[in-house]
C-alpha positions as CSV (number, residue, x, y, z in Angstrom):
1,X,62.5,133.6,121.8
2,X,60.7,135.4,119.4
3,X,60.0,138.6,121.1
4,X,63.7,138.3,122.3
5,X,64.3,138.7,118.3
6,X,61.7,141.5,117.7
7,X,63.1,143.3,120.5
8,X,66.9,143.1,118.7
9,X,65.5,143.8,115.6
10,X,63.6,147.1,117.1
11,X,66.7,148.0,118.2
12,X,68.3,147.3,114.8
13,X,66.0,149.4,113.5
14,X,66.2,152.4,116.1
15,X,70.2,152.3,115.9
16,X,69.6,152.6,111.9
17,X,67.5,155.7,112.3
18,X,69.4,157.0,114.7
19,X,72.5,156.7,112.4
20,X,70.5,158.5,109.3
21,X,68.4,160.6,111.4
22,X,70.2,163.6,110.2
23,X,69.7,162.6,106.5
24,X,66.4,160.8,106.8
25,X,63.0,161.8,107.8
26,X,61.8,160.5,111.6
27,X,60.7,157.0,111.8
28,X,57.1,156.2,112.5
29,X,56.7,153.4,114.9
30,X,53.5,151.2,115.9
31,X,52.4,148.6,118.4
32,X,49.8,145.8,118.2
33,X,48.8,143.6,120.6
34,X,49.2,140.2,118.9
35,X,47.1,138.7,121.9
36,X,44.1,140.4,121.5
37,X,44.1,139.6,117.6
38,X,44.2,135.8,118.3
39,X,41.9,135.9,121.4
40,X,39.1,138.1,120.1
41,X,39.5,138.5,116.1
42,X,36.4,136.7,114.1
43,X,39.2,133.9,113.2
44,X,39.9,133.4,117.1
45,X,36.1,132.8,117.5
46,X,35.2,130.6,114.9
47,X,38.7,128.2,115.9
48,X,37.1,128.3,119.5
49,X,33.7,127.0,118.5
50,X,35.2,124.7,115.9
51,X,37.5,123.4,118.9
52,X,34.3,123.1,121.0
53,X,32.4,121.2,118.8
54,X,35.2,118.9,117.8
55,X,36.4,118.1,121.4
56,X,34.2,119.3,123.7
57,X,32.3,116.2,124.5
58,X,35.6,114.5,124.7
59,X,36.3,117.1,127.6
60,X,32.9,116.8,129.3
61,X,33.7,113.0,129.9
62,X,36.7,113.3,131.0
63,X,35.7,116.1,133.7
64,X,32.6,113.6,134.4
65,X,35.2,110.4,135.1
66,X,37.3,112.9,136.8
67,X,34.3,114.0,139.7
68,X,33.6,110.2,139.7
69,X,36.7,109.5,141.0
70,X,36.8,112.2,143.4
71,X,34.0,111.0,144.9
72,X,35.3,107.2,144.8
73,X,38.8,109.2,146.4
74,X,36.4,110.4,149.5
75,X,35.2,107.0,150.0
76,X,38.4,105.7,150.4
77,X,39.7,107.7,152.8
78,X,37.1,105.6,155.5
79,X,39.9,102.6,156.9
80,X,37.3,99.6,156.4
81,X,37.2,100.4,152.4
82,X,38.7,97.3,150.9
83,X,41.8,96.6,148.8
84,X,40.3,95.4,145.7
85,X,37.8,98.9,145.8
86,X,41.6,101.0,146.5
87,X,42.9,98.9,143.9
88,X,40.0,99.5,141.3
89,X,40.8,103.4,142.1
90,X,44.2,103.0,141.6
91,X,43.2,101.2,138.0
92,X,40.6,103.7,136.7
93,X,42.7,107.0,138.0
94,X,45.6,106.0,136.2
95,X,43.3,104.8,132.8
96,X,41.7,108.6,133.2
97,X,45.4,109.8,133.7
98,X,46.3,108.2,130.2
99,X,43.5,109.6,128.4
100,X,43.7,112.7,129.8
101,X,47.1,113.3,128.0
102,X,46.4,112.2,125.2
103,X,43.5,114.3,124.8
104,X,45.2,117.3,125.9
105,X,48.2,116.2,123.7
106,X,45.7,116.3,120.7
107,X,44.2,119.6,121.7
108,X,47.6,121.1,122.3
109,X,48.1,120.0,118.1
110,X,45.4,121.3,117.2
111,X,45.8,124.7,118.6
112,X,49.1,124.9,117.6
113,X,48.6,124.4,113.7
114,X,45.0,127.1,113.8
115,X,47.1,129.7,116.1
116,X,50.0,129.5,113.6
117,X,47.4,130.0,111.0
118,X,45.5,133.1,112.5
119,X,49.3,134.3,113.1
120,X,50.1,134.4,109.4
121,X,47.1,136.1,108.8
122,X,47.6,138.5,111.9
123,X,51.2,139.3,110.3
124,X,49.9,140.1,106.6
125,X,47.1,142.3,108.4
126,X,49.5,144.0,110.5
127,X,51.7,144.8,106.9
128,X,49.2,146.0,105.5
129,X,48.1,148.6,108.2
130,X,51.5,149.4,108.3
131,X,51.9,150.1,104.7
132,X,49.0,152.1,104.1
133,X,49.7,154.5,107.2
134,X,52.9,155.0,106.2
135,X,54.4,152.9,109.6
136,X,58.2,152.1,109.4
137,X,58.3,149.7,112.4
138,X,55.5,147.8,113.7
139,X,56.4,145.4,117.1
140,X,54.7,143.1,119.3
141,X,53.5,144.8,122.3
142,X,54.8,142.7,124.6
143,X,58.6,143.5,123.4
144,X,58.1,147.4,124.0
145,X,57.9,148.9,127.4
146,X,56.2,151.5,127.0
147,X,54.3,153.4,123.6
148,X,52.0,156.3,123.4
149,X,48.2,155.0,123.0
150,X,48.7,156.8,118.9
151,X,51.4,154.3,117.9
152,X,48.6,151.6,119.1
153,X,47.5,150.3,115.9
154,X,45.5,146.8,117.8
155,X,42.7,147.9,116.6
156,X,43.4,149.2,113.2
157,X,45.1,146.2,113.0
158,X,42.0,144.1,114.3
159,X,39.5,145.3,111.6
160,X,41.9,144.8,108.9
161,X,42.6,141.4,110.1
162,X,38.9,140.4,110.1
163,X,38.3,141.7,107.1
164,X,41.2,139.0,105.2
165,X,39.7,136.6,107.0
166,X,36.4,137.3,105.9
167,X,37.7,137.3,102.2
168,X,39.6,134.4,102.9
169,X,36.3,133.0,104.2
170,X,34.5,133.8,101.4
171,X,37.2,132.4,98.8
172,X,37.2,129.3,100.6
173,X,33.8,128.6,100.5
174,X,34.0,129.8,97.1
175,X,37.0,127.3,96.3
176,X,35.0,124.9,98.1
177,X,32.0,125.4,96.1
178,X,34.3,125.2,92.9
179,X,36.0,121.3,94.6
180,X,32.1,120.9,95.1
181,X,31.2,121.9,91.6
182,X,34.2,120.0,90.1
183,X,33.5,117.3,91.8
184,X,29.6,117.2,91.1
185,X,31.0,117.2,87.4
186,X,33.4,114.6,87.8
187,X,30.5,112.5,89.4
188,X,28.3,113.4,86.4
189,X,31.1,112.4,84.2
190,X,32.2,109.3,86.1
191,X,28.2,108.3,86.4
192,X,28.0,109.0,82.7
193,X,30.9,106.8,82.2
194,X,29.3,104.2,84.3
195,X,26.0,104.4,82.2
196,X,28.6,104.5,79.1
197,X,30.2,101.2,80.3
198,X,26.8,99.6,81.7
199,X,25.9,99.9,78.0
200,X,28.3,98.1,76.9
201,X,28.8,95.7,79.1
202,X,24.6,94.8,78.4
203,X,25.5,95.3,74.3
204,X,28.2,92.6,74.9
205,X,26.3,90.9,77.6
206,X,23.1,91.1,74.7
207,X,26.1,89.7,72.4
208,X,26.8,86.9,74.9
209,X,23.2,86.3,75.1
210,X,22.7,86.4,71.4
211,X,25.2,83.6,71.4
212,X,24.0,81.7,73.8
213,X,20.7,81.9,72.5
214,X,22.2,81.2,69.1
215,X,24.0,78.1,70.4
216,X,20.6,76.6,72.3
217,X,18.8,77.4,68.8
218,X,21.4,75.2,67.2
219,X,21.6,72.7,69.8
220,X,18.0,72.3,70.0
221,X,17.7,72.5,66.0
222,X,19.9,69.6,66.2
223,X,18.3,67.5,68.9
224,X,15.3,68.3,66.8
225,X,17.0,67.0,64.2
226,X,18.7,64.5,66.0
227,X,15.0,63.3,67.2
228,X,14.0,63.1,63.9
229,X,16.2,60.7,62.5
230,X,15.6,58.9,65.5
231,X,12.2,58.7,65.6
232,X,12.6,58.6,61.3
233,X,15.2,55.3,62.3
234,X,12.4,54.2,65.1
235,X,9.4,54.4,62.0
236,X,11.8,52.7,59.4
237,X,12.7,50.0,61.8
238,X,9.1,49.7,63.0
239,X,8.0,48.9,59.6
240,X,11.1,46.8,58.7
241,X,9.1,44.8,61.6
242,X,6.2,44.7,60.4
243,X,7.1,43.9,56.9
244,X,8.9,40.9,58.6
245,X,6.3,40.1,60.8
246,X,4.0,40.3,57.7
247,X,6.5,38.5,55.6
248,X,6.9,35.6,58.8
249,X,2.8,35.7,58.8
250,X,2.5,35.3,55.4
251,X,5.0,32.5,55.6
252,X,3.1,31.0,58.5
253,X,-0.1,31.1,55.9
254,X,1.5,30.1,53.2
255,X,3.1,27.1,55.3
256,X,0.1,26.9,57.3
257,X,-1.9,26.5,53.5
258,X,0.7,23.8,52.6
259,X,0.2,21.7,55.8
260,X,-3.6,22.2,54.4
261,X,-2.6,20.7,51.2
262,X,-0.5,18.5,52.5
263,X,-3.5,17.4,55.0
264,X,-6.0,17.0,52.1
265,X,-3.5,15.3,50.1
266,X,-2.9,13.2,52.8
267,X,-6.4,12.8,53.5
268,X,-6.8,12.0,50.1
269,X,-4.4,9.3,49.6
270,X,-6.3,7.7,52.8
271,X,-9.7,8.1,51.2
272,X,-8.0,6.6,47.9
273,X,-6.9,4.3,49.6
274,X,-9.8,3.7,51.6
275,X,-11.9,3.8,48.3
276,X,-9.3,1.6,46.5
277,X,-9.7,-0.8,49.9
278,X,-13.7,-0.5,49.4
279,X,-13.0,-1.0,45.5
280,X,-11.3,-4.0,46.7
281,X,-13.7,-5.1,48.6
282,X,-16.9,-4.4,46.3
283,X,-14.8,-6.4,44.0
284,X,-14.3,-9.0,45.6
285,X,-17.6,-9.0,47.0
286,X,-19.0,-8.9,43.6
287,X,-16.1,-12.3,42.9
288,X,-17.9,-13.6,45.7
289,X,-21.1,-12.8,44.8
290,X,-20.3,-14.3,41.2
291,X,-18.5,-17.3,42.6
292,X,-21.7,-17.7,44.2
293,X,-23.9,-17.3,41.3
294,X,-22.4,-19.7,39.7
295,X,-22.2,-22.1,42.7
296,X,-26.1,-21.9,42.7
297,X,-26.7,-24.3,39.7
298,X,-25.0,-26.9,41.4
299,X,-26.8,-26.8,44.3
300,X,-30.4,-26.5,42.7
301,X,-29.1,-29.9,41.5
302,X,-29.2,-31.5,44.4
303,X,-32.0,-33.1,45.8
304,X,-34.5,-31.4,47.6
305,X,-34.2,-32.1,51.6
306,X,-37.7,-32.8,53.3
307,X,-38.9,-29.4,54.4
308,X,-38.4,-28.5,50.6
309,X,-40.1,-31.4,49.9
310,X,-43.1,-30.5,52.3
311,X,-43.0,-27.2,51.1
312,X,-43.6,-28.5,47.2
């Protein structure tokens, strides 16, 4: 479709001049070989070894499954191979089937998007040949049937074409290393901003601990405190004890002093009595000694028996 168009418009352009020949100078036609610029430009080789190393394991296993099967193919063709072997062939050929496609349907992509690439750049290189050698018409080789090898401007066209794609090259690494530098920056920056924010998250953590700190200070502070009025509550009450317990022993001693007293004073209303009893008794021994005093007269009275009157 394409070279059907460049072909019309060639012969747009050579019914123009043929029109305003006689008023305009000859036109100066060229050629290029669109082909050979995408084939064998410095573009077309680094998109082949970029391909390569992107798929070209991808396509060495698929070629691997697809002798395996071949040979698996072979072995079926002997008539005592058995149906579940034919019908694990029949499994794995179409599953290589399937990802044969879609790999090819990938590649296909692929090649599509860098050829249409290399072709804008193969366009602005043919331009630009053209313009500098003064060209009027430059067409696709394949829509001319025949040109003179001078109006071949492949190679012309070639060079120039390496040479934007060297530049390009060169200011996409250069763009690259600008997204690199940029981003090393932003990096910097966003690691800066993550030291910037660590810092503040351990000032307000340092805050938080402050607090905390500042809390268990208090809290001890007042069990501290609490422990003091406790143990100030346990002393008071320790020696409210013991001033009972002394005040109970003292009351023990004092009554234990009165029952003494009380004892001795007993005991010495028994001995009074006891001594008012012997009182008694020495006085009335002394009546009856007296009584018998004076009893004795009367018997020294009376005559004397016979043993007195021995004794005399």
């Amino acid at each position: 479709m394409r070279n059907v168009f460049v072909t019309v418009l060639a012969v747009c352009f050579l019914t123009v001049g043929t029109a305003l020949a006689a008023d305009a100078p000859a036109l100066k036609i060229g050629v290029v070989d669109m082909q050979t610029i995408l084939t064998k430009s410095d573009y077309a080789q680094a998109v082949e070894k970029q391909m390569e190393a992107k798929y070209g394991k991808e396509r060495e296993d698929l070629n691997k499954r697809g002798e395996a099967l071949k040979k698996k193919a072979e072995a079926l063709k002997n008539p005592k191979a058995s149906e579940e072997k034919r019908l694990d062939f029949i499994k794995s050929k179409q599953d290589l089937d399937q990802k044969a496609r879609t790999f090819m349907h990938k590649l296909e992509q692929e090649q599509v998007k860098l050829r249409q690439e290399m072709f804008v750049l193969a366009s602005s290189a043919a331009y630009e040949v053209a313009r500098s050698k003064g060209y009027n018409l430059v067409m696709e080789i394949t829509a001319v049937i025949y040109a003179d090898k001078p109006m071949d401007l492949t190679q012309e066209v070639l060079e120039e074409f390496n040479k934007q794609y060297k530049a390009k090259k060169n200011d996409t690494k250069s763009e690259s290393k600008a997204k690199e530098k940029d981003k090393a920056k932003n990096e910097i920056k966003d690691k800066e901003k993550a030291k910037d924010a660590d810092k503040e998250k351990d000032k307000e953590a340092a805050k938080s601990d402050d607090k905390e700190k500042a809390k268990e200070a208090a809290k001890t502070e007042a069990k501290e405190k609490d422990a003091a009025k406790s143990d100030d509550k346990e002393k008071a009450d320790a020696k409210d004890k013991d001033a009972a317990k002394d005040k109970d022993a003292a009351k023990e001693k004092d009554a234990a002093k009165g029952e003494g007293k009380g004892k001795k004073t007993a005991k010495g209303k028994a001995k009074g009595k006891d001594q008012d009893k012997e009182s008694k008794s020495d006085d009335k021994a002394k009546s009856d000694d007296k009584a018998k005093s004076e009893d004795k007269p009367k018997s020294e009275d009376k005559p004397k028996d016979d043993k007195e009157k021995k004794a005399d």
